[in-house]
Backbone bond lengths (Angstrom), bond angles and torsions (degrees), N, CA, C in turn:
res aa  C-N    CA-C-N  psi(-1)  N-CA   C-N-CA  omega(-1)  CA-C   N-CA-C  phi
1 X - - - 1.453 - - 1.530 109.02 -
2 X 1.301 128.05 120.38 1.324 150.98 -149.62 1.656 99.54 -92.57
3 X 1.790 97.24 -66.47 1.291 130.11 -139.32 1.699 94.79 -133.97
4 X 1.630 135.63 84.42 1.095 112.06 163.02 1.653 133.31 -100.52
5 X 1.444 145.98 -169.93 1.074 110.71 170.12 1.565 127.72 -98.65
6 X 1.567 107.74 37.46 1.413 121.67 143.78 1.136 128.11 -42.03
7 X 1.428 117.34 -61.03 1.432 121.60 174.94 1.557 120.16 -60.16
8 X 1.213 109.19 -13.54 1.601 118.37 -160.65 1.774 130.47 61.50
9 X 0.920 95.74 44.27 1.543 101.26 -178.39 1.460 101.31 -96.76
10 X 1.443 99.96 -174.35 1.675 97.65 -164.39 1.225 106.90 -91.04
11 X 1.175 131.09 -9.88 1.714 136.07 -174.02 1.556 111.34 -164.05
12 X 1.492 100.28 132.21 1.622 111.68 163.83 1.618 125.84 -66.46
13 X 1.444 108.89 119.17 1.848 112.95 153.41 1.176 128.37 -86.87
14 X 1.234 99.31 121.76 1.767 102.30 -179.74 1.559 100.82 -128.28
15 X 1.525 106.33 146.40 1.383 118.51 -168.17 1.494 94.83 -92.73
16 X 1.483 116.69 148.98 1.769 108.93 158.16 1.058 117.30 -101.37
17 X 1.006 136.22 166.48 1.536 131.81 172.31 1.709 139.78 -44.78
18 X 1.759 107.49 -22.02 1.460 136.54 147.62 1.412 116.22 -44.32
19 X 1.685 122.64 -45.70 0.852 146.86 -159.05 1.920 127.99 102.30
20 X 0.958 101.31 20.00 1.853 121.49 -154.46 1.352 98.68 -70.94
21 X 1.152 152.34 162.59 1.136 142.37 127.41 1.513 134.76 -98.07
22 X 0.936 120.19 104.45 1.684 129.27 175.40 1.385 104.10 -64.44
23 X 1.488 98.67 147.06 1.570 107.48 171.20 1.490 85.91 -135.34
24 X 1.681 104.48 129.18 1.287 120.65 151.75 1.326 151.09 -111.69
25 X 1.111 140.17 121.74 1.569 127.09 -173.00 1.522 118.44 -127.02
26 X 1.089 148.98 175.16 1.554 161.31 141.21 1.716 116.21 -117.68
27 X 0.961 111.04 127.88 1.652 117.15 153.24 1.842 121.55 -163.83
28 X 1.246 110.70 150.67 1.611 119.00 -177.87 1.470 93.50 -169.86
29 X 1.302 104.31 157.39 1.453 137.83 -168.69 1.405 118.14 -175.80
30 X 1.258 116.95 143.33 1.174 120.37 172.52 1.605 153.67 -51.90
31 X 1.534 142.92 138.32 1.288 95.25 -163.98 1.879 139.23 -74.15
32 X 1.881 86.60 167.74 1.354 108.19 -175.26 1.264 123.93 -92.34
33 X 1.325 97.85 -10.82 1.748 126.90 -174.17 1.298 137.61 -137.40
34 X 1.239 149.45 138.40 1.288 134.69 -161.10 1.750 105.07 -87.52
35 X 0.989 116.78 12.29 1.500 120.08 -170.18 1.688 105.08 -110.15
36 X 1.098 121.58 118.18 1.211 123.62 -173.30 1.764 112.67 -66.95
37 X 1.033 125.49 -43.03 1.560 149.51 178.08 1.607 97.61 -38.44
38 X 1.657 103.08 -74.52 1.230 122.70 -154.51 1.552 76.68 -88.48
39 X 1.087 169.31 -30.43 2.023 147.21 176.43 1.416 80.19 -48.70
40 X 1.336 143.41 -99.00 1.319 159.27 -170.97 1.451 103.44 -19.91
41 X 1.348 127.91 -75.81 1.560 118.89 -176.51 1.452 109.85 -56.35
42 X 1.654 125.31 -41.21 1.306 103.61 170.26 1.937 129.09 -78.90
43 X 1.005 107.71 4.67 1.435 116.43 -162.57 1.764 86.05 -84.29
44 X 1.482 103.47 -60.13 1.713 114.50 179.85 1.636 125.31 -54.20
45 X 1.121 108.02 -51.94 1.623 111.58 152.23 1.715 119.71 -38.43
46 X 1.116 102.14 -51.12 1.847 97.77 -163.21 1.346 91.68 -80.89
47 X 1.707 132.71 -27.17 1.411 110.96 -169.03 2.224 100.72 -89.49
48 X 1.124 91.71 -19.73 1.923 92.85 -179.69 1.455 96.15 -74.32
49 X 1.189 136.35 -46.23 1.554 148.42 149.22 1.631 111.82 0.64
50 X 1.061 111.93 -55.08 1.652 126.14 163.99 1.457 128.37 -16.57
51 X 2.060 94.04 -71.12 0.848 115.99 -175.44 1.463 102.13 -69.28
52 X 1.231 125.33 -56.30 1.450 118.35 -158.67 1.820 99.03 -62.60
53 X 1.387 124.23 -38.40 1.264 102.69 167.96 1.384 139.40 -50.90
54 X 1.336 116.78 -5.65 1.984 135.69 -167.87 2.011 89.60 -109.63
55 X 1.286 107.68 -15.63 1.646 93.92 -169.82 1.186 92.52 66.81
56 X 1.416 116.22 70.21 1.500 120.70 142.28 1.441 110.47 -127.23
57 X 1.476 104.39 -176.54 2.046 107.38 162.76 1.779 101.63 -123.95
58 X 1.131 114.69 133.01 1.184 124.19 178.76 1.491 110.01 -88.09
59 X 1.350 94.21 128.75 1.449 125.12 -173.19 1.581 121.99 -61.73
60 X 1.499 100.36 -93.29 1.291 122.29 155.68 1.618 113.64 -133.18
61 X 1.380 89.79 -173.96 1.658 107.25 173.12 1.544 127.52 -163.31
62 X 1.280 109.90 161.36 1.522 116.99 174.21 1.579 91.24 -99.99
63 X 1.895 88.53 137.18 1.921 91.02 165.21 2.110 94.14 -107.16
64 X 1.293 88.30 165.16 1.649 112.92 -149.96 1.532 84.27 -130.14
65 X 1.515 120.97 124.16 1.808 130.70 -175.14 1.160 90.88 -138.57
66 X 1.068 127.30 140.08 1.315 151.05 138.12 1.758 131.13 -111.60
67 X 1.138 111.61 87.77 1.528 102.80 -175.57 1.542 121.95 -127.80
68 X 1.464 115.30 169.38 1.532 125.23 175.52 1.213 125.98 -41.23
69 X 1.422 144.61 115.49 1.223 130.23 170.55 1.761 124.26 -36.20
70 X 1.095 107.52 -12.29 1.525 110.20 -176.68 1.872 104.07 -127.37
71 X 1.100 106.81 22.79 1.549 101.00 178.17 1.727 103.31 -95.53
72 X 1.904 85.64 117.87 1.878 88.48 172.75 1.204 109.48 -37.75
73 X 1.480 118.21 153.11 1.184 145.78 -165.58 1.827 102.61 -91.97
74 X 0.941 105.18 -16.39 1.548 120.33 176.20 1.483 101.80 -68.42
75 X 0.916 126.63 -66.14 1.454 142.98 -178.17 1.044 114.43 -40.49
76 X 1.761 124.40 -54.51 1.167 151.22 -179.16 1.278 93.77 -50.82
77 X 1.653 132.16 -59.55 1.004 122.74 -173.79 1.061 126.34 -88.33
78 X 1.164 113.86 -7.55 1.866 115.06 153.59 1.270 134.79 -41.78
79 X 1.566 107.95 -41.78 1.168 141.45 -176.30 1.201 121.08 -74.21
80 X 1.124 107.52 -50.73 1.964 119.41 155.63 1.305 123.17 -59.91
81 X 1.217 100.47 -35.78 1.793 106.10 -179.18 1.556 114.88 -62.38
82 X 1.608 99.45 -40.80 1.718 108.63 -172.74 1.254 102.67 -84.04
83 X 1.437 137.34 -37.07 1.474 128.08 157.36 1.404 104.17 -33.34
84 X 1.259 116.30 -75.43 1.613 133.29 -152.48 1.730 93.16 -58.61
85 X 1.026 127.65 -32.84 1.578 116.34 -148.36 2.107 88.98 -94.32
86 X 1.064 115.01 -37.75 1.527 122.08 167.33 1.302 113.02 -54.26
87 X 1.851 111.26 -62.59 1.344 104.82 -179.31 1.632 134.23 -59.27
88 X 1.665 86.43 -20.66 2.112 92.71 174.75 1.467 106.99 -92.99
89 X 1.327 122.26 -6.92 1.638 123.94 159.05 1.221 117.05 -43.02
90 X 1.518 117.26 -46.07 1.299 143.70 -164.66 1.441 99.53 -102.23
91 X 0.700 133.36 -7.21 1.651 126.15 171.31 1.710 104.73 91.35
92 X 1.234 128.48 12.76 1.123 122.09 -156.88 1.958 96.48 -98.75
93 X 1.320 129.59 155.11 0.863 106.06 178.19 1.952 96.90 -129.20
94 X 1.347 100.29 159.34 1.559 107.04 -161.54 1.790 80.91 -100.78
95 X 1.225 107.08 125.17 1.642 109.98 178.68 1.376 115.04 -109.72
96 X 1.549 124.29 -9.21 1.548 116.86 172.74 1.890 93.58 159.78
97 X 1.239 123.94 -155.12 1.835 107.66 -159.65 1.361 94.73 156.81
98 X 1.199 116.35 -168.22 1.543 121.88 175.20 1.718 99.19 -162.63
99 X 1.864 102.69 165.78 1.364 113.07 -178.37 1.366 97.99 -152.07
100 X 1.569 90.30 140.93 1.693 111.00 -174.50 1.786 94.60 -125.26
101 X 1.187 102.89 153.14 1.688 131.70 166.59 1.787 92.19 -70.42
102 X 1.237 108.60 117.43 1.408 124.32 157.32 1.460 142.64 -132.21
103 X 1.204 155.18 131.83 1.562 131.78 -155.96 1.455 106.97 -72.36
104 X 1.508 130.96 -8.96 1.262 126.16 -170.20 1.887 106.57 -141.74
105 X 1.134 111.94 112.44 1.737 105.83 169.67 1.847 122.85 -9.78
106 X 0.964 112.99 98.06 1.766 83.10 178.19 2.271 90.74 -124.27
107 X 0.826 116.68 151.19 1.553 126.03 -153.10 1.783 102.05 -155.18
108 X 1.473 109.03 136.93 1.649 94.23 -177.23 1.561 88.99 173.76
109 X 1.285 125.32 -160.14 1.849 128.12 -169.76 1.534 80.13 -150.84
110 X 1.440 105.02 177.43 1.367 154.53 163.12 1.692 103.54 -127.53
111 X 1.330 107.77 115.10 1.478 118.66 -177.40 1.483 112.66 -101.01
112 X 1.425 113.89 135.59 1.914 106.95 161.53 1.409 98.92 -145.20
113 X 1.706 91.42 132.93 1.552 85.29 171.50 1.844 102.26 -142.33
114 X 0.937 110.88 -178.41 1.789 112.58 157.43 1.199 124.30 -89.38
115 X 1.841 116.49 170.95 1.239 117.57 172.97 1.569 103.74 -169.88
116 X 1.389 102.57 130.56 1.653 118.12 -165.33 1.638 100.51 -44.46
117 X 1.564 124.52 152.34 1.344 127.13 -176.38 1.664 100.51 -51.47
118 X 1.258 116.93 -54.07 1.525 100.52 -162.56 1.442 111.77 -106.18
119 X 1.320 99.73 28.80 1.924 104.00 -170.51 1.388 100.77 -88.83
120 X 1.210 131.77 -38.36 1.394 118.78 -143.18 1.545 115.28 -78.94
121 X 1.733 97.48 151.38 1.604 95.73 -169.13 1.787 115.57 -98.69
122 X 1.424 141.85 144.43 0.987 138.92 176.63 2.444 116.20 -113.77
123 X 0.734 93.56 -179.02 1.652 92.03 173.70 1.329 105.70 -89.84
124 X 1.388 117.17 -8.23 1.765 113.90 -172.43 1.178 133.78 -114.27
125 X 1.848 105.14 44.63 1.301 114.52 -157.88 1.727 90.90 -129.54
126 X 1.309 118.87 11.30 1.569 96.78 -158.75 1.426 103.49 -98.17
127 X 1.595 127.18 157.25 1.464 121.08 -160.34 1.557 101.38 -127.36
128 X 1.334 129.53 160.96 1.292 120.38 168.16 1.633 119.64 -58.12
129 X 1.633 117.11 138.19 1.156 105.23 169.13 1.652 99.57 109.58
130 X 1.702 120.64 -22.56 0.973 101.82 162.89 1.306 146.22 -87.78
131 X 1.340 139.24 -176.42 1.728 140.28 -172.95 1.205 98.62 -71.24
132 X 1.177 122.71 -161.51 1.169 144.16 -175.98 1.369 123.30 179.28
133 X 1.421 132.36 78.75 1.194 126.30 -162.11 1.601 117.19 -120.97
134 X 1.478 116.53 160.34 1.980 106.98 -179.46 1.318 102.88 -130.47
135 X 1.654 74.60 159.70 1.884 84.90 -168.16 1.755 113.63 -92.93
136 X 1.785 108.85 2.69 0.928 92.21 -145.35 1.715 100.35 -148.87
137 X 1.064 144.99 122.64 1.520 136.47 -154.64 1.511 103.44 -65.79
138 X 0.979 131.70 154.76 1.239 137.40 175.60 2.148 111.29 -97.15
139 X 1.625 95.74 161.34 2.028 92.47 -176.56 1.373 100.13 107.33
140 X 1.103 130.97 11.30 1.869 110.95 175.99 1.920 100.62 -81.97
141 X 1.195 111.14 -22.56 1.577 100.83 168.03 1.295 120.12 -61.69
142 X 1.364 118.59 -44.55 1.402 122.75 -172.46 1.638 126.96 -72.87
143 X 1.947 78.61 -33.32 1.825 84.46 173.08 1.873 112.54 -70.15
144 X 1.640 99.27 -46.41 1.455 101.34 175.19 1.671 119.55 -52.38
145 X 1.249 119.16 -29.15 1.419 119.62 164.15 1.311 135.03 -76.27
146 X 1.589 110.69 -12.51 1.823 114.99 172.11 1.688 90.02 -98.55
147 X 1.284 111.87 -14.35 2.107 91.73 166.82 1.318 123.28 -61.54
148 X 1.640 96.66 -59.86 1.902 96.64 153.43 1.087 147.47 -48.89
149 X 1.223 113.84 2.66 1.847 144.69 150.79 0.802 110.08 -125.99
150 X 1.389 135.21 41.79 1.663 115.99 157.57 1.053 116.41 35.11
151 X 1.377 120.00 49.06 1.625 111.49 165.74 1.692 107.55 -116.92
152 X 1.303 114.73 2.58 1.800 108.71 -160.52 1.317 108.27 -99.19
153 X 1.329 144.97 137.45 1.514 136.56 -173.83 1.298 99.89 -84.24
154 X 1.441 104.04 156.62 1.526 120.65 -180.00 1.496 104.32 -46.84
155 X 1.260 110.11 -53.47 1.563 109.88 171.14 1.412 141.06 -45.76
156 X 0.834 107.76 -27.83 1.463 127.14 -176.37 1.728 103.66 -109.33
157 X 1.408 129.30 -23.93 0.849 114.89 162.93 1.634 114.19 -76.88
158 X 1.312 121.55 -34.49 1.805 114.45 -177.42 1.494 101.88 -70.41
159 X 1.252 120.91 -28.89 1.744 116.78 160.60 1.461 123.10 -39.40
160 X 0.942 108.56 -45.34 1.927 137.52 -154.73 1.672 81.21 -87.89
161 X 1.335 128.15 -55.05 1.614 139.82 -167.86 1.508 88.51 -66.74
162 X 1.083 121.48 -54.69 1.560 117.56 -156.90 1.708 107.47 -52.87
163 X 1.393 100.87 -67.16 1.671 124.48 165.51 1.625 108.84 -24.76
164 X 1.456 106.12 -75.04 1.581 108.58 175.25 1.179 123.35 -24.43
165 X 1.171 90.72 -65.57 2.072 116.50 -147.64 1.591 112.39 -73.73
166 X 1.516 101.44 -14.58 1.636 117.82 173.63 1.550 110.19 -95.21
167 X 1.345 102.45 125.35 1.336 117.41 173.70 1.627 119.93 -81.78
168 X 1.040 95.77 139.56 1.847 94.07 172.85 1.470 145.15 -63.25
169 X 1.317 94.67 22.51 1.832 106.63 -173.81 1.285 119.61 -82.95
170 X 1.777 122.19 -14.09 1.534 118.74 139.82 1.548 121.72 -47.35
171 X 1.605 109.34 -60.22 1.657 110.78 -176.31 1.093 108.41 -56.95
172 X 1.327 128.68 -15.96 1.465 107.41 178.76 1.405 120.07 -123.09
173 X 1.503 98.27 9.33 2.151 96.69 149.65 1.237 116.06 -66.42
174 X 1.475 85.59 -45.48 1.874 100.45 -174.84 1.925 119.86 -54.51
175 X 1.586 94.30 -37.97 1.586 99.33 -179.88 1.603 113.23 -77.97
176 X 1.267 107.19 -26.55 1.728 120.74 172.27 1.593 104.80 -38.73
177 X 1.379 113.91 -59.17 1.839 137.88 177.23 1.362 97.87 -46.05
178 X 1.570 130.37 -33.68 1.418 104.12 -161.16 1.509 121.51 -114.00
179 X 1.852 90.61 -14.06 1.617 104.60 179.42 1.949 111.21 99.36
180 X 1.304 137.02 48.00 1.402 127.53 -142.53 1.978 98.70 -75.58
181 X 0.482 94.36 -165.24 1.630 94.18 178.08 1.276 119.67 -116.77
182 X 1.504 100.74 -64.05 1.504 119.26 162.42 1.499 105.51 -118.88
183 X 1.779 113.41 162.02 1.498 119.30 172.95 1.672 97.88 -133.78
184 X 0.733 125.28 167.41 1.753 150.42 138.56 1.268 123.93 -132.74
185 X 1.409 116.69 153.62 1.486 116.71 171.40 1.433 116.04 -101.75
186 X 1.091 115.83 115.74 1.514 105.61 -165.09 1.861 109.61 -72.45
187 X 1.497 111.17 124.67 1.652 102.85 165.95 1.430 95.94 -139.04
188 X 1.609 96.13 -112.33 1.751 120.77 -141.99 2.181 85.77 -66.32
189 X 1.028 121.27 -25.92 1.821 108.69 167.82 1.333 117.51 -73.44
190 X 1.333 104.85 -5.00 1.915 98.39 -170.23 1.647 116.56 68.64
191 X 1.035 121.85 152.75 1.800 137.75 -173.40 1.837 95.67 -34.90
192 X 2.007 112.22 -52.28 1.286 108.56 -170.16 1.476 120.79 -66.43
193 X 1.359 103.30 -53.41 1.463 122.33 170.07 2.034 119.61 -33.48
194 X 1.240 104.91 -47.93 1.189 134.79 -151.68 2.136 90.67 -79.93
195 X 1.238 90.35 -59.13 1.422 117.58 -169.03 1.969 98.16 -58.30
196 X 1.502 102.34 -52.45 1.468 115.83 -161.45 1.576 92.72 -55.33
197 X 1.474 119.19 -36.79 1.488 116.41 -171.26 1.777 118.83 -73.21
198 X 1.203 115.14 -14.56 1.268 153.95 163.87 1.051 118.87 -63.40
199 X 1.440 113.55 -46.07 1.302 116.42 -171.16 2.109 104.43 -96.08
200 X 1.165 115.38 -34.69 1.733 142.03 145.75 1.476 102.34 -2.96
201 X 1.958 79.09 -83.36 1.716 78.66 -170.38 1.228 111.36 -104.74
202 X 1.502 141.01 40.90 1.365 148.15 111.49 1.259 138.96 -45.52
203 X 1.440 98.44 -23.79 1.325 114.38 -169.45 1.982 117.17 44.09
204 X 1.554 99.54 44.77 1.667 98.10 160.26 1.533 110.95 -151.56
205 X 1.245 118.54 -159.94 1.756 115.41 -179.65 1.772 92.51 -114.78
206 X 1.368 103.02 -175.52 0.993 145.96 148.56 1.656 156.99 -155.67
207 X 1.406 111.09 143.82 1.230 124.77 178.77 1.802 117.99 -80.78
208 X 1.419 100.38 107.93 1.660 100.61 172.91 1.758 114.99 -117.03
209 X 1.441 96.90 146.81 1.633 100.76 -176.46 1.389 94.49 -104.42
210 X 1.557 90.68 119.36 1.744 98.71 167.23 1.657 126.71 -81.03
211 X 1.395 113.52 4.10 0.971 132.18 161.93 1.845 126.67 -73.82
212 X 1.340 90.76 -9.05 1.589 100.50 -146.34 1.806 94.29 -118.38
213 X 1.560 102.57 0.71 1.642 106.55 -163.29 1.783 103.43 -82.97
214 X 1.519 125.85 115.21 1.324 96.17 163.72 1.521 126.82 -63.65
215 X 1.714 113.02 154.01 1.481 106.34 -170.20 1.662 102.45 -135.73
216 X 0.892 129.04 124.97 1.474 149.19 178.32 1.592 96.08 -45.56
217 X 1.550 110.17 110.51 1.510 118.44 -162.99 1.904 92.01 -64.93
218 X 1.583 86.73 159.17 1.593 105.79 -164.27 1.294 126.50 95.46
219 X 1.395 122.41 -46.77 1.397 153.43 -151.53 1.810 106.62 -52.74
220 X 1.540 104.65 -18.02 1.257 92.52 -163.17 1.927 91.60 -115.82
221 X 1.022 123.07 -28.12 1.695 139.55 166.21 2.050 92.65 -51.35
222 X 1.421 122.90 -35.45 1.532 106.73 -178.61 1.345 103.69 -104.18
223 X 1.187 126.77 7.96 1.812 130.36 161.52 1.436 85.72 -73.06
224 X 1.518 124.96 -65.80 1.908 110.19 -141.52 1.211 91.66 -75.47
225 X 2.088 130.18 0.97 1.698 102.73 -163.11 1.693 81.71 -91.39
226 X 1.420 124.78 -16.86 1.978 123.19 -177.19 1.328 94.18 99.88
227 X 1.476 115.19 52.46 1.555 117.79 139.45 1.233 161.78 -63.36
228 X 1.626 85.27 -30.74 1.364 125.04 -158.98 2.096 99.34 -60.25
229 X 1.188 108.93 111.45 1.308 113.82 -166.89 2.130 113.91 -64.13
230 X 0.909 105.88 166.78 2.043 131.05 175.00 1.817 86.55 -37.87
231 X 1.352 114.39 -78.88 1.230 124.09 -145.31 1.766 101.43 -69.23
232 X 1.288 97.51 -28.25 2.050 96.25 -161.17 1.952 86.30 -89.71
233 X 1.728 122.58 -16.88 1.627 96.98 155.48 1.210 139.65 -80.08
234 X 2.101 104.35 -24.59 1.298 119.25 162.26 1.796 120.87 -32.12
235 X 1.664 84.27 -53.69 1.908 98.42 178.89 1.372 108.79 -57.42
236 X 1.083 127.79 -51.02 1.839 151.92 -153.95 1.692 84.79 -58.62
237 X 1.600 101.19 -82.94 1.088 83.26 -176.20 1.644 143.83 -102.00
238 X 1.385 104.05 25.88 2.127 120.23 150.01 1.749 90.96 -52.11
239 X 1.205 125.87 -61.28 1.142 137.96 -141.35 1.797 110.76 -47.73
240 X 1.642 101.08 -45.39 1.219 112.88 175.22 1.359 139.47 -40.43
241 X 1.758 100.09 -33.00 1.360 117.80 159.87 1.371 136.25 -59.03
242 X 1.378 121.39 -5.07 1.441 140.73 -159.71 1.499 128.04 -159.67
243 X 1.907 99.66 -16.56 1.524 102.50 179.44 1.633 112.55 -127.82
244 X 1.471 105.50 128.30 1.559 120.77 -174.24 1.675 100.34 -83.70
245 X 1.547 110.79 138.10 1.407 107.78 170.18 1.471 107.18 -107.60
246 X 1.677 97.05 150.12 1.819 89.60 166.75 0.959 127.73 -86.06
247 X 1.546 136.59 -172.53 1.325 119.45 -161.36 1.902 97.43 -89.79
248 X 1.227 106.25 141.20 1.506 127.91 169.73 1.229 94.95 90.18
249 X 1.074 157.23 -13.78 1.213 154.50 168.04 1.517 112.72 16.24
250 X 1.181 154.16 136.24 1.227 165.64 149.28 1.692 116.79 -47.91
251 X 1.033 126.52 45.71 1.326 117.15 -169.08 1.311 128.91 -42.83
252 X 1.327 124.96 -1.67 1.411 149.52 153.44 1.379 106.62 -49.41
253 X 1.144 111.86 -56.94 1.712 126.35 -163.41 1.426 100.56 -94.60
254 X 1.482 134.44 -5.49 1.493 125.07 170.23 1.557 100.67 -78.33
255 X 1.120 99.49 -47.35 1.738 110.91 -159.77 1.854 84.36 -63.25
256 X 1.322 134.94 -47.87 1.139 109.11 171.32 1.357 142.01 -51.07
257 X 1.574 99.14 -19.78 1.640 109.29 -147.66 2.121 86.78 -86.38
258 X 1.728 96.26 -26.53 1.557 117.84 -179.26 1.781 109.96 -66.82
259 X 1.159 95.59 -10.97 2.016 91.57 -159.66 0.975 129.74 -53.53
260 X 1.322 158.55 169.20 1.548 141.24 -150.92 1.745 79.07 -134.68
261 X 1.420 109.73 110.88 1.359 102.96 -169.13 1.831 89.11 -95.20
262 X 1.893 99.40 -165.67 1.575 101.81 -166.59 1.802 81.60 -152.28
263 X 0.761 128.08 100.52 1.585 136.96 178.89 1.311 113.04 85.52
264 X 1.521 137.87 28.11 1.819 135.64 -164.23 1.329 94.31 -59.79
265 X 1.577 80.04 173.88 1.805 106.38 160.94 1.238 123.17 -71.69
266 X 1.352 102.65 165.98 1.859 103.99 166.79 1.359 117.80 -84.01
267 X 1.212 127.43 127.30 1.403 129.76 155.79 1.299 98.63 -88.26
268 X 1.786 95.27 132.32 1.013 124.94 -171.56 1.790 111.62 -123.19
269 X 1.218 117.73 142.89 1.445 120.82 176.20 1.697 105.17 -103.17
270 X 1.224 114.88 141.07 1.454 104.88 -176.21 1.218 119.36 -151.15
271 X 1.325 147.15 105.23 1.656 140.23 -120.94 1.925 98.73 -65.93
272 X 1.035 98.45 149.48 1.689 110.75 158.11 1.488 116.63 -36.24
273 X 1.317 104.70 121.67 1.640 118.42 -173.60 1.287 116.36 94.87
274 X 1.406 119.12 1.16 1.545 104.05 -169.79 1.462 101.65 -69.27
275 X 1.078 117.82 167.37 1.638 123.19 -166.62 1.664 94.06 -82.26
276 X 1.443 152.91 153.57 0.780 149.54 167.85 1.488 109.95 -82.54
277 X 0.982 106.79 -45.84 1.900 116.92 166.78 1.638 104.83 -29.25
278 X 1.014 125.61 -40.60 1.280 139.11 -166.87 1.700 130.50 -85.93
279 X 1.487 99.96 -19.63 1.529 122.41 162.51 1.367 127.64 -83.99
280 X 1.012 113.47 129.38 1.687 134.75 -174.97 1.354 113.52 -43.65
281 X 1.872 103.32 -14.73 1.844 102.09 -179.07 1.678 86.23 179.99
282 X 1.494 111.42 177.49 1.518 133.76 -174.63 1.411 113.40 -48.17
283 X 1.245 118.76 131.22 1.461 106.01 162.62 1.592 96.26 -72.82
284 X 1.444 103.56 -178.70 1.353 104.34 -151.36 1.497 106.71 -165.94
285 X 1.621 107.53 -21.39 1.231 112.22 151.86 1.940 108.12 177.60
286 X 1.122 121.91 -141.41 1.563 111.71 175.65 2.101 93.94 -146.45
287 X 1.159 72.95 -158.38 2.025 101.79 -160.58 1.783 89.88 -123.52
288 X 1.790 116.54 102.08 1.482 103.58 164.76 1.168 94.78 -103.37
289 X 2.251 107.96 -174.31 1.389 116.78 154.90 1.274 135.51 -74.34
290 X 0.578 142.61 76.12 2.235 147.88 122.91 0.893 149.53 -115.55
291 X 1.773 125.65 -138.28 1.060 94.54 -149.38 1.764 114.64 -81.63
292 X 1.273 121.72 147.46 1.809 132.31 -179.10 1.193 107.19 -29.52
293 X 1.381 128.26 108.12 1.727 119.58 164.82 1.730 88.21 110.89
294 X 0.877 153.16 32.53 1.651 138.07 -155.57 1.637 92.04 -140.64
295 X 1.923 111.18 103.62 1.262 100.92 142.96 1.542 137.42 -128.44
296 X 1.502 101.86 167.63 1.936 95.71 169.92 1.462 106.22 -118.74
297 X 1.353 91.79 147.89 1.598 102.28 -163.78 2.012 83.35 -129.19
298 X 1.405 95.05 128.84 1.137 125.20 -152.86 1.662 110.40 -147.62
């Protein structure tokens, strides 16, 4: 065992006796969307998502259903289909799964993939001095929470869909090219949360510009309508314990930087100088020296 989930990373490495490395993961949750298609394409993305955060390629997988005794059977297969049609995007192939009777939909994979002996990436590699860049706009919590109030426009919701439903196996060809140090996948902790664990077992702080975050257009028009969901205030305020603001701060853009995402990008660490041209998305801030877990949001 390489990689367990002691450290908290998004997926375990385990060596086989050949020398191979497996990358493993699980995740499912309920839906985020009223569209059965896209629950399934985004459910499959965020759990294949895993792998590409460890610098692996995902293999295959078991999909994992849980549904209502009375949920059309149509649906059911909606749901599989949009998993299935994401996961063979990616080359991954869905090889068999199981389904239980549950009072609420819950839908998600079991991931395995490989990863070269000395390739694979962990959260506990990042050094002072490095970038910090994402692959992936931030706000799919907030949008998914004005759906459940009917407050989000069609527009801004197929935005929020777009983000999801794409898996991260571009950001991480692209990060392959540069060498990253450390990765995370940003979700259910939000960009800070996600990062703070990063920064843990790095043993340094960091400086992020909340100015500098991409944000899934709309995102900030369903903060002032009081969208902003349970889990992305849970984060907001954990956060206080560990994160310094600068002065004037945008509190609009914290509560983003806090969001309880549902398929994010990878934050990625990537040594000093990397060309920015060359990253999968914005830097957004870097990796200084102090104390472990310590950020300013600026």
């Amino acid at each position: 065992m390489l990689v367990s989930g002691a450290t908290l990373d998004d997926a375990a490495i385990v060596r086989l006796d050949d020398g191979t490395l497996l990358v493993q993961t699980v995740d499912l949750f309920g839906p985020v969307v009223d569209d059965a298609l896209d629950y399934g394409r985004i459910a499959a993305a965020n759990a294949i998502s895993d792998v590409y955060a460890m610098g692996g390629v995902p293999r295959f997988a078991l999909a994992i259903l849980a549904i209502p005794a009375d949920l059309d059977p149509d649906v059911a297969g909606l749901i599989l289909r949009g998993g299935a049609e994401v996961a063979h995007a990616d080359g991954v192939s869905i090889v068999g799964g199981h389904t239980v009777l549950a009072p609420e939909p819950l839908y998600g994979l079991s991931v395995t993939g490989t990863v070269p002996a000395e390739g694979f990436w962990t959260n506990a590699g990042g050094r002072p001095g490095d970038l910090l860049c994402l692959s992936k706009p931030l706000g799919s919590g907030i949008v998914a929470n004005a759906l459940r109030s009917d407050i989000a426009s069609a527009d801004v919701v197929q935005r929020a869909v777009a983000v999801m439903s794409a898996t991260n196996r571009r950001a991480a060809e692209r990060l392959r090219l540069v060498g990253p140090t450390a990765v995370v996948d940003v979700t259910g902790f939000g960009l800070v949360g996600h990062l703070r664990l990063m920064l843990l077992a790095s043993g340094c702080a960091a400086e992020v510009s909340l100015a500098a975050l991409p944000v899934i257009g709309g995102v900030r028009a369903l903060i002032e309508a009081g969208a902003v969901p349970g889990g992305t205030r849970r984060n907001r305020a954990g956060a206080d314990a560990f994160t310094a603001l600068g002065d004037g701060v945008d509190e609009a853009l914290v509560l983003i930087a806090c969001d309880a995402q549902t398929s994010g990008g990878l934050l990625a660490a990537v040594p000093a100088g990397t060309d920015p041209a060359l990253l999968p998305g914005p830097v957004v801030g870097r990796l200084v020296a102090g104390e472990a877990g310590r950020l300013h949001l600026g």
